[in-house]
N, C-alpha and C positions, 0 to 999 in steps of 0.2 A: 881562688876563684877570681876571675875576672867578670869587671861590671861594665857592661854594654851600655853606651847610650842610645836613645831610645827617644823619637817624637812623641810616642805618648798617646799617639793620634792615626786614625788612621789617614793614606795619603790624600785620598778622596776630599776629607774634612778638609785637611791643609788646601789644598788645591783651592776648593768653595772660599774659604776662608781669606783667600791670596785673591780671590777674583772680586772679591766685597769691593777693591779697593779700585777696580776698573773704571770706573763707569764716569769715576772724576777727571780721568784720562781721557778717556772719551769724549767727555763734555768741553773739557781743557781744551784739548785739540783742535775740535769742532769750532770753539770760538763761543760756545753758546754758554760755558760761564768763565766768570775771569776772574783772576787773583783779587786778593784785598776784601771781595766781596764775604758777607753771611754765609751765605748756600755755598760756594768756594771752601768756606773753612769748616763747615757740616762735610761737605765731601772729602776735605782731606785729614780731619779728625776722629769722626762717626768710625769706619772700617778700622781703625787700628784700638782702639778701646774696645772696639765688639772682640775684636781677635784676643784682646789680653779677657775681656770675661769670660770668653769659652774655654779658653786654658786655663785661667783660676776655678773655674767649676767643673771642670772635667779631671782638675788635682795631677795633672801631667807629671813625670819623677819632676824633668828638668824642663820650666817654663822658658829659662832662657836660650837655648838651643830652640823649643818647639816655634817659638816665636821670633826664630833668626831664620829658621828653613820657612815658615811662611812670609816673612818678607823675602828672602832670597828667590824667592817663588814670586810674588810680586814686582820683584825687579825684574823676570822673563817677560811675566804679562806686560809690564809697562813698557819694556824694549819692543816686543811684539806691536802691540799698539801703535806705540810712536812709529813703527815701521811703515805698519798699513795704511795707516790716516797720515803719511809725510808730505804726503801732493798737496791732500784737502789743507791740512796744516798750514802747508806754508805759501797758501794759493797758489799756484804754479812759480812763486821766487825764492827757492830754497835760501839756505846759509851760502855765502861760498868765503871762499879763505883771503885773506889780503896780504900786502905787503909782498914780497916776492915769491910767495905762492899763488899770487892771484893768477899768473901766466900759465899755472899747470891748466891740461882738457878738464870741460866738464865732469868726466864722468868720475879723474882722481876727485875734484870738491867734494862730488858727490860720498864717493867711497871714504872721505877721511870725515866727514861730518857727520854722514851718518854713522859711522865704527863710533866716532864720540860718543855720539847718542848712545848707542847700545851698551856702550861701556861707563855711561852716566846713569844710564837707566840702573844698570845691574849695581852698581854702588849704594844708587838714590835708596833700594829695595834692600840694600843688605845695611845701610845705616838707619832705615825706618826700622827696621826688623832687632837689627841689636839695641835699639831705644826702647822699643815695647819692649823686648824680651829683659830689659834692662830693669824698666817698671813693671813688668809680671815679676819676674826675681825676688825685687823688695818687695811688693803688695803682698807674695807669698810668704816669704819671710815674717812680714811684720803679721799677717793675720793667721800665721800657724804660731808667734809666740803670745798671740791673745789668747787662740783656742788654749794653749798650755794651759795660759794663767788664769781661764776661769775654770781649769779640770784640777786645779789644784785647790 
């Protein structure tokens, strides 16, 4: 017999679940909150602890995979994001490249800063994603060898 893996979840959930984590992107970008801050580290904490309770309460086979495809999910959103809000972002003075690349047209800057981006993004989402999924793993672990020990 072969054993399939499996989210556990349906894709919908995941999706909701990935978009918890927007809105710190959105503010980020915007300029209206900024690193270091309280409400900065409510925004970038809060969504991924929510994402690991719903997987430990809905008993998922494999927390750690369900909670890698929702950050990996969250890595599109946040590329997306940074995509759309790149103008507002960066007031009209994008990134652009130095040193002997500084002589390439606009629009390579453009194209090679933003592919970073996108390829940073989808990183940032797939390293937040195998962290949770890393800490749901053990949380599960350690609190399915309690349940044991008090059924014995």
């Amino acid at each position: 017999m072969t054993r399939r893996l499996t989210a556990g979840m349906p894709i919908v959930a995941l999706i909701g679940l990935a978009l918890l984590a927007v809105p710190r992107v959105v503010l980020h970008d915007l300029g209206i909150i900024e690193e270091g801050t309280f409400v900065n580290l409510l925004f970038v904490f809060v969504p991924p602890v929510i994402w690991i309770v719903v997987v430990l309460t809905r008993r998922v086979p494999n927390p750690f995979l369900t909670l890698l495809i929702i950050g990996a999910l969250y890595g599109v959103f946040l590329a997306i994001t940074h995509q759309l809000l790149w103008d507002l972002s960066w007031a009209g003075s994008p990134p652009t490249l130095g040193g002997n690349l500084s002589t390439l047209p606009p629009a390579a800057h453009a194209a090679i800063t933003r592919g970073f981006a996108v390829i940073s993004s989808l990183l940032t989402g797939l390293i937040v994603g195998a962290v949770t999924g890393l800490a749901g793993w053990l949380i599960s672990r350690i609190s399915g060898r309690i349940r044991m020990n008090r059924v014995r």
